[in-house]
N, C-alpha and C positions, 0 to 999 in steps of 0.2 A: 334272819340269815346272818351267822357268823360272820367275821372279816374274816379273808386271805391271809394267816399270819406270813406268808411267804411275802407279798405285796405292803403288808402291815409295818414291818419292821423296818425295811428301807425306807419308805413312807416316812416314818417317824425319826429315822437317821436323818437325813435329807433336810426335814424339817428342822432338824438341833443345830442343823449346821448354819443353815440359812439364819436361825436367829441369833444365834451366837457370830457371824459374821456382821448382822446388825447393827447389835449393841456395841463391837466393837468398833464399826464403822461413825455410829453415833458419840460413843464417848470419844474416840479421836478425832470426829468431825469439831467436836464443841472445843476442845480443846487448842486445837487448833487454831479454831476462832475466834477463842480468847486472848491466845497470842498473841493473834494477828491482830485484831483490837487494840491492843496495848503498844503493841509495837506502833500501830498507827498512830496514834493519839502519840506516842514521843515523837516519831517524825513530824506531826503536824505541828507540834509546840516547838520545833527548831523553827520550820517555815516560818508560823508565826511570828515569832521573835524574829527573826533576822526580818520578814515585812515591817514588823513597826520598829526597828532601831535603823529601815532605811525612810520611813516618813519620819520620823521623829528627826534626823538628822538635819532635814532641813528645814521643820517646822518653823524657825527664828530666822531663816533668810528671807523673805520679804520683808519681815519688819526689820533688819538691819539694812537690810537697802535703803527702805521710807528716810533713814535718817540722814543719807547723803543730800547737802543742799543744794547740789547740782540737778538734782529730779525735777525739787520745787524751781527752779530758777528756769531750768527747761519749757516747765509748763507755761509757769506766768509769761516769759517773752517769746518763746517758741522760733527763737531766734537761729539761723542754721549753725551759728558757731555752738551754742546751748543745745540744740538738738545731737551736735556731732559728738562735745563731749559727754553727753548721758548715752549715746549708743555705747560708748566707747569703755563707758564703765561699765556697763549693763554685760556688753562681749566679756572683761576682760572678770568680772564675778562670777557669770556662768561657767565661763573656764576652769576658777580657781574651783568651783562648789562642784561641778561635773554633773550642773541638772541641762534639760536640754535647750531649755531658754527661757531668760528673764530680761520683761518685758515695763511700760511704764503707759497707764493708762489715764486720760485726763476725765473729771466729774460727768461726763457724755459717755464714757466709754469707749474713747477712739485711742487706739494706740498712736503713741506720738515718738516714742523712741522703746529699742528694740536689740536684743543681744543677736540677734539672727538678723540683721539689717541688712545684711554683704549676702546672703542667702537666697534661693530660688524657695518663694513660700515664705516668704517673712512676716512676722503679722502687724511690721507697719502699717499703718492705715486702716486696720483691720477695728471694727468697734465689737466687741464684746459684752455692752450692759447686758446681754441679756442672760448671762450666766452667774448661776448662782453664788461664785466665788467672789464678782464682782460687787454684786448688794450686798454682801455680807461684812464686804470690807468700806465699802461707803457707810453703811452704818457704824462701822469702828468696833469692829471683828472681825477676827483670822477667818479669813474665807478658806474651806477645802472644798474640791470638788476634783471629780475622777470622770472621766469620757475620753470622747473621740474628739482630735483636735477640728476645728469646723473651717481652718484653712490649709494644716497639712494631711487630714484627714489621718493623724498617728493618734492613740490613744496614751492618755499620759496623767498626770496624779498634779492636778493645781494648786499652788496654795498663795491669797493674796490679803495682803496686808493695805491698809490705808499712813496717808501720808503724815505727820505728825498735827497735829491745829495748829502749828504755829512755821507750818512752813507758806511759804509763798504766796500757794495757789493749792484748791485739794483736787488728790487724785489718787490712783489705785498701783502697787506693786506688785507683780504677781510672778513665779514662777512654775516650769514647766517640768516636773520630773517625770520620765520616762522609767516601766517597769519591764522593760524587753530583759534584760537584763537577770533580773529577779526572775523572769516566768524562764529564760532558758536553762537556767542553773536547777529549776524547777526541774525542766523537762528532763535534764541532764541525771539526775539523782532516779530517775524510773519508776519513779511515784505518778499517780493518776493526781493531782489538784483543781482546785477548781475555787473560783476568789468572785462570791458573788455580792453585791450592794444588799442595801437595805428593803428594796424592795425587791430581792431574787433575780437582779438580770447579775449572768455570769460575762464579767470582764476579762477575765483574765482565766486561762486555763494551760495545760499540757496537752487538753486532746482539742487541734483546733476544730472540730467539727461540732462541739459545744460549746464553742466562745460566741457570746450574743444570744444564748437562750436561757431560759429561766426555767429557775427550779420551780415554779407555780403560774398559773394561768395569771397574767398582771389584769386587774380591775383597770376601772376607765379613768378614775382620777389620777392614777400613779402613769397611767400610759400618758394623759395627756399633757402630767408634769414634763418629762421623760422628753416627749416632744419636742415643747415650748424651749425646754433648755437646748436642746439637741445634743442632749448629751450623748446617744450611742449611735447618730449620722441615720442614716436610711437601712437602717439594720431593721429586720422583721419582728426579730424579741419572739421568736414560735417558742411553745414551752418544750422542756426534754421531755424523751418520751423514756417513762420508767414503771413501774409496775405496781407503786401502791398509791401513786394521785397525791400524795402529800411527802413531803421529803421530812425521813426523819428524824427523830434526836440526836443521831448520833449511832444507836444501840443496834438500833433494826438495819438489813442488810437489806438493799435496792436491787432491781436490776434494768439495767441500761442496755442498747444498743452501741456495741463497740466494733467497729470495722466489720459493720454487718451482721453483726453477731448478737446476740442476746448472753451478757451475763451478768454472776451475783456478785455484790460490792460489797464488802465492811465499811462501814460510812463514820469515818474521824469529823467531829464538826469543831471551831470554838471561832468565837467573834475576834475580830482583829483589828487596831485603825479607829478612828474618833469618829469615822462617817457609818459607824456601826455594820463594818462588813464583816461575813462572813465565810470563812475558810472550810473546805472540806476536803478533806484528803481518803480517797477511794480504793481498799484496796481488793485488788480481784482476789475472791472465794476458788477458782478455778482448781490453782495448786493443793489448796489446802484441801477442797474435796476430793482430789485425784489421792494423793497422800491419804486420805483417810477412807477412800474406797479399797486402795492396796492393803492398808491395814486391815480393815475388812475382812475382805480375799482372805488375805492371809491367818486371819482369824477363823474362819469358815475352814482353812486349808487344815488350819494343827484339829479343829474340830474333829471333821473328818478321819485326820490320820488315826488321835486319839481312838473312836470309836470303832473305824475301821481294825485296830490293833485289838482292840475289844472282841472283837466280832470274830477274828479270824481266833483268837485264842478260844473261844468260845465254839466255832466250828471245827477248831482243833480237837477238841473234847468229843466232841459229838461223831468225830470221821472216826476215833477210835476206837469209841466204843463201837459206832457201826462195823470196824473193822474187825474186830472180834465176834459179835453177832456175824459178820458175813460170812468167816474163815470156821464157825461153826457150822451154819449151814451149808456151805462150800463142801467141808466134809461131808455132813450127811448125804448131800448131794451124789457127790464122789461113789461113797458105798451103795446109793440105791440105782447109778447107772451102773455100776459093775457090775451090778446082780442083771440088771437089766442087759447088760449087755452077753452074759454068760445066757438067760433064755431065749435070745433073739438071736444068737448065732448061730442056731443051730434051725431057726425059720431063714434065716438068710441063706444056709444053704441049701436048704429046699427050696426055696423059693428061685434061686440062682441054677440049680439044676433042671428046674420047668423052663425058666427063662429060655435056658441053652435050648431046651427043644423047642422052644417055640419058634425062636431064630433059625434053626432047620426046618421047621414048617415054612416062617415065612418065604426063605429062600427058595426050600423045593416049590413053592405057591410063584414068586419072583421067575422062575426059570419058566414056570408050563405059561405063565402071562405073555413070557418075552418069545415062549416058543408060538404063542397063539397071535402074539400081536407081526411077528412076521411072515406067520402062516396066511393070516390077514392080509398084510401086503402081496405075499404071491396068486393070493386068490385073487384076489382086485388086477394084479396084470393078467393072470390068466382070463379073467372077463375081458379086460380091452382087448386081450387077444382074439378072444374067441369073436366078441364084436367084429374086430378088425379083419376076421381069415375071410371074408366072403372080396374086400378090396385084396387083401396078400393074395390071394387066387389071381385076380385078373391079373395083377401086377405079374403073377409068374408064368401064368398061360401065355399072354402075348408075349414075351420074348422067347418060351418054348416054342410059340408056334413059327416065329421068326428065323428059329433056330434050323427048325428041320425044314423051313423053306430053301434057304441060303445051303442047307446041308448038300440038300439036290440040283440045285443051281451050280454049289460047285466043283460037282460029280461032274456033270454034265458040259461044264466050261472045259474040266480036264480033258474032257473026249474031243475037242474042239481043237484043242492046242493054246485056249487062250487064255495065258498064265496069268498075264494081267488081272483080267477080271474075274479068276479067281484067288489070287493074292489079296483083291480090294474085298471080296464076301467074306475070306477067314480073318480077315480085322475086323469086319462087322460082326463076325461069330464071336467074336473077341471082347469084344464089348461088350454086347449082350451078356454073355457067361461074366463078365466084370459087373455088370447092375445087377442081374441076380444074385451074382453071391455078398453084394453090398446090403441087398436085401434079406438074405437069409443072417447074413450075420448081425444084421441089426435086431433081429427077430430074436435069435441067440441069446443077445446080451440082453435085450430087454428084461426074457424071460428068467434070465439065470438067476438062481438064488441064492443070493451072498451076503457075508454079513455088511453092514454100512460100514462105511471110512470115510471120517471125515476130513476133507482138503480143503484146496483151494481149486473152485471146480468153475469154471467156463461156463458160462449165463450162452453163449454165442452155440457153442457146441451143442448145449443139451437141447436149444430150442432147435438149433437146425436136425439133428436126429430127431425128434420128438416130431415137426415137421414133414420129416422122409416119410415115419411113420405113417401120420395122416393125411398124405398124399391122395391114396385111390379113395379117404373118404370124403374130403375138399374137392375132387373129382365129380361123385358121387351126389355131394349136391350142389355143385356147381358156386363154391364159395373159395376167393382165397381170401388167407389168414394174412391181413393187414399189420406188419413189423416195422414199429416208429424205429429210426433210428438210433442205435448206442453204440458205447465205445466196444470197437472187439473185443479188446483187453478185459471186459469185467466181469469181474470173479466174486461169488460168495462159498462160502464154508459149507459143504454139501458132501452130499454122496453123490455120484455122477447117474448114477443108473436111476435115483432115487427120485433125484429131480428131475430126469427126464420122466419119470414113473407121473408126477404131479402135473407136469404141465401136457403131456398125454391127454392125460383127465379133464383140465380144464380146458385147453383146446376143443376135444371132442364133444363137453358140454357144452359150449358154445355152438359148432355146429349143430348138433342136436337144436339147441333153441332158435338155430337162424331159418333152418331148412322148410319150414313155411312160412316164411315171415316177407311181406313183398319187399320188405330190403335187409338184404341178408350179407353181413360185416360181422366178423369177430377180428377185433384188434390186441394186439401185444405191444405191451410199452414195459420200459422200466425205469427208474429212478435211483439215485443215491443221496442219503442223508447222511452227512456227515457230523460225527457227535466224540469232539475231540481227536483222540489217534487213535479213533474207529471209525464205526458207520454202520447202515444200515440199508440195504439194496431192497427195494419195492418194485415184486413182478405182478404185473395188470393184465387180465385176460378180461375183457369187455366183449360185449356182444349186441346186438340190437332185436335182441327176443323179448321175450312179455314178460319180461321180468323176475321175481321169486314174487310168490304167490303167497299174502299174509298166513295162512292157515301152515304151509309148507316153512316160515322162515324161524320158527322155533327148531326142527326135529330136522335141519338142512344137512348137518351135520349127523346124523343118526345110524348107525348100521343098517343098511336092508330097507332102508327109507328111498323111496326113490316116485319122483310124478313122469314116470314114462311109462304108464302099466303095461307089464308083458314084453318089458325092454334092458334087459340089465340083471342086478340084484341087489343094487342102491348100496353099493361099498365101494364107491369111486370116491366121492369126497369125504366121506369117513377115513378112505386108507390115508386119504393123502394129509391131512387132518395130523393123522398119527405122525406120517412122513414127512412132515411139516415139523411136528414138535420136535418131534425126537433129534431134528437137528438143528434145535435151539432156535427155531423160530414160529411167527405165526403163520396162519389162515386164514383171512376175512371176508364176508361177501357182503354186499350191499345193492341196493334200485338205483340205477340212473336218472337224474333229473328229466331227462330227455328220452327215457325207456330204456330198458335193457337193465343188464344185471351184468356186477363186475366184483371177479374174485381180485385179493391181494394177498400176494405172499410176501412174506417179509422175514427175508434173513441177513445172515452177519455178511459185513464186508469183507470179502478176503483178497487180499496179494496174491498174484501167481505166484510167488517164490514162496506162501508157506503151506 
């Protein structure tokens, strides 16, 4: 399977760029850290130097003290005038040398006079044999030693001398220099140092959260040297925690925990000081790989551009030539629609002159449908009529027969002279002649045949005519049509005739289903659904008959479909179906959970006023 050279190629862009931002990231990394290297190493060899030219400075003060014969004279009589003037030289030396105190120790160890005499924390009284600095100078050698002081609890750089052989009495000199000093000018310069012993505990540092730990796990003889001297107080000596288990030359880059943080160090090392300490100065890798990630970047970035500039010259080449191949074929193109188009215009216009007749077919087709679907409607009221003429008879017999009673009653009053009661029978003639022709003219309009207009048409109106209507057949079988209450006011978007045409229908099929049924109800409800700034009016014809019958509920709606045999011509809910549509709504029927069958019509909300 071939590669994608579409996929291929940027593929291999992509990749040029990545390694060529690499290497440049790598050769600016190293360099950088060469720098930085170097540059370390000269700030660590100032530090260093300025540490040993501040021990060296006072390396030769205790032995120049030993030679004062006031020390020995103190010891041997330890007399309070003796005691008072060796304090008083001891204050007035530290003074002049600026270490933090020089002190005078008798062959036991016990301080007997003391530059800090006047002091809270003095180390009058104080016995010290057991530090190193101290045997070392009864032996008759410059004692040095570095710790924590074990009565002011400050850490300070010791150095002590013994007394001459030929003074008095023998005993030890010793002073206290203080490196606060040195480590803050450290801290000051924003270098990372770090000033560890011979056996790797770190005394002295910039980051205090490293002072008191060691750069190696300390063995049990050095700990429990360490101890006995008390040289670093009650300090833990935990080892740093750093990433390659042995601290290195110098060359190899560490990494440490710093303000929470993990990072990588360039490690300056060199020994400093006669007690064989050792100096490290640390500096963070951070900057220099940020700097040589941007170069990087920016290496990957001219890659990029370079090849990208390639690429596009290159696709430059290739657009034109396809643009030439294209504006060839373009033409040819060109000439072989024109041709095309000069033989199909003349199928277009035949084709376009069938068309036109076909759209006269369908029209003349569109009118005989509209003429047949309103033919429809007036055959479906002429059925309810013709249903209906056996109740219109009674309804107009009895007030005919009323008629011509009261005619001869008030013949016969006139013969009487009794004007009264026949003025009261020609109001009753009055009436009567007013309900029939309420009735003829409802009959009238039912029947007339017009075309629909659509308004805003009265829910109240069309059910109360539609009502008058089936009066003598509600009569008939003894049922009335049960009307939930609504608002007079409500109106949907109808034909007035149209909808009374519908609800005819389903009132009358209701009676039909109730009229042997031992409880016989057909109810009228309606509802409004409001759907924005519209709506939707839901009319409910229910009934408590047997239902629609499963075989009957597919074809309910069907022309000429009807389960009343020998009753109709089953285009009652067919018409109304139509009558229903046509004015933008539906027609639904459905079973009552409780029996019966209930139609729903559902059309637009309308405004009296539109």
């Amino acid at each position: 399977m071939k590669p994608d050279r579409s996929l291929l190629i940027p593929g291999l862009a992509v990749l040029a760029c990545v390694c060529v931002g690499a290497l440049v990231y790598r050769a600016t990394l190293d360099t950088q850290l060469s720098r930085q290297q170097h540059a370390a190493a000269q700030r660590l060899d100032f530090a260093g130097q300025s540490l040993e030219s501040l021990l060296h400075r006072n390396e030769a003060l205790p032995a120049l003290l030993a030679l004062d014969d006031g020390l020995g004279h103190a010891l041997r009589d330890s007399g309070p005038a003796g005691l008072a003037a060796a304090n008083a030289f001891l204050e007035q030396a530290a003074g002049l040398a600026d270490v933090e105190a020089a002190y005078l120790m008798d062959a036991g160890g016990h301080t007997v006079a003391a530059s800090n005499w006047r002091q809270p924390g003095s180390f009058m009284g104080q016995n010290y044999r057991f530090r190193p600095y101290f045997e070392a100078a009864m032996q008759g050698r410059t004692g040095r030693f570095y710790g924590v002081g074990a009565t002011t609890g400050k850490p300070g750089y010791f150095i002590a001398a013994p007394l001459p052989a030929e003074a008095p009495a023998r005993g030890v000199v010793a002073v206290k220099i203080s490196l606060d000093t040195f480590e803050a000018a450290l801290a000051a310069g924003g270098d990372t140092v770090l000033l560890a012993d011979r056996d790797g505990v770190v005394f002295l540092s910039t980051e205090a959260e490293w002072r008191y730990r060691t750069l190696t796990p300390l063995g049990g003889e050095a700990l429990v040297r360490l101890q006995s001297a008390q040289q670093y107080g009650s300090h833990a000596l935990r080892p740093l925690d750093h990433g390659l288990g042995a601290w290195p030359d110098g060359r190899t880059p560490v990494r440490l925990r710093r303000a929470g943080q993990e990072r990588d160090f360039t490690v300056a090392a060199r020994g400093v000081g006669p007690l064989g300490w050792q100096m490290l100065l640390l500096a963070d890798q951070t900057p220099a790989r940020q700097e040589s990630l941007v170069a990087g970047l920016a290496g990957a970035l001219c890659a990029a551009l370079l090849l990208g500039l390639a690429l596009y010259q290159r696709l430059d080449r290739q657009g034109q030539a396809e643009r030439r191949a294209s504006a060839e074929r373009l033409q040819t193109a060109r000439d072989m629609l024109e041709t095309q188009i000069t033989q199909r215009t003349a199928d277009l216009t035949a084709a376009n002159a069938a068309l036109q007749d076909r759209v006269r077919d369908l029209q003349h087709a569109e009118q005989i449908l509209r003429g047949t679907r309103d033919a429809a409607v007036q055959a479906g009221k002429l059925a309810v009529l013709g249903q209906m003429a056996a109740g219109m008879s009674h309804e107009l017999n009895q007030p005919l027969a009323a008629l011509q009673t009261l005619s001869d009653n008030a013949i016969a009053l006139d013969r009487q002279g009794r004007r009264e009661d026949v003025t009261e029978n020609l109001h009753l003639i009055g009436q009567l002649a007013a309900r029939m022709g309420r009735i003829v003219r409802q009959l009238k309009s039912f029947v007339r045949k017009e075309a629909p207009v659509l308004r805003a048409c009265s829910v109240r109106d069309a059910l109360d005519h539609a009502l008058m209507l089936l009066a003598p057949r509600c009569t008939a079988v003894r049922v009335r049509i049960d009307v939930q209450e609504f608002s007079p006011g409500l109106c949907v978007r109808a034909d007035a005739t149209r909808l009374e045409q519908v609800l005819v229908n389903l009132l009358r099929n209701g009676l039909d289903a109730v009229q042997d049924r031992p409880v016989r109800e057909v109810r009228f409800a309606c509802a409004v659904e409001a759907q924005g700034s519209g709506g939707t009016v839901r009319l409910r014809v229910s009934d408590t008959g047997g239902g629609i019958a499963p075989e009957a509920r597919e074809r309910l709606f069907e022309p000429f479909f009807t389960t009343k045999a020998g009753e109709g011509l089953g285009l009652g809910l067919a018409v109304s179906r139509i009558i229903v549509e046509g004015m933008g709504g539906t027609l639904a029927a459905a079973d009552l959970p409780q029996g019966g069958a209930e139609f729903t019509v559902a059309l637009p909300l309308a405004h009296p006023d539109t």
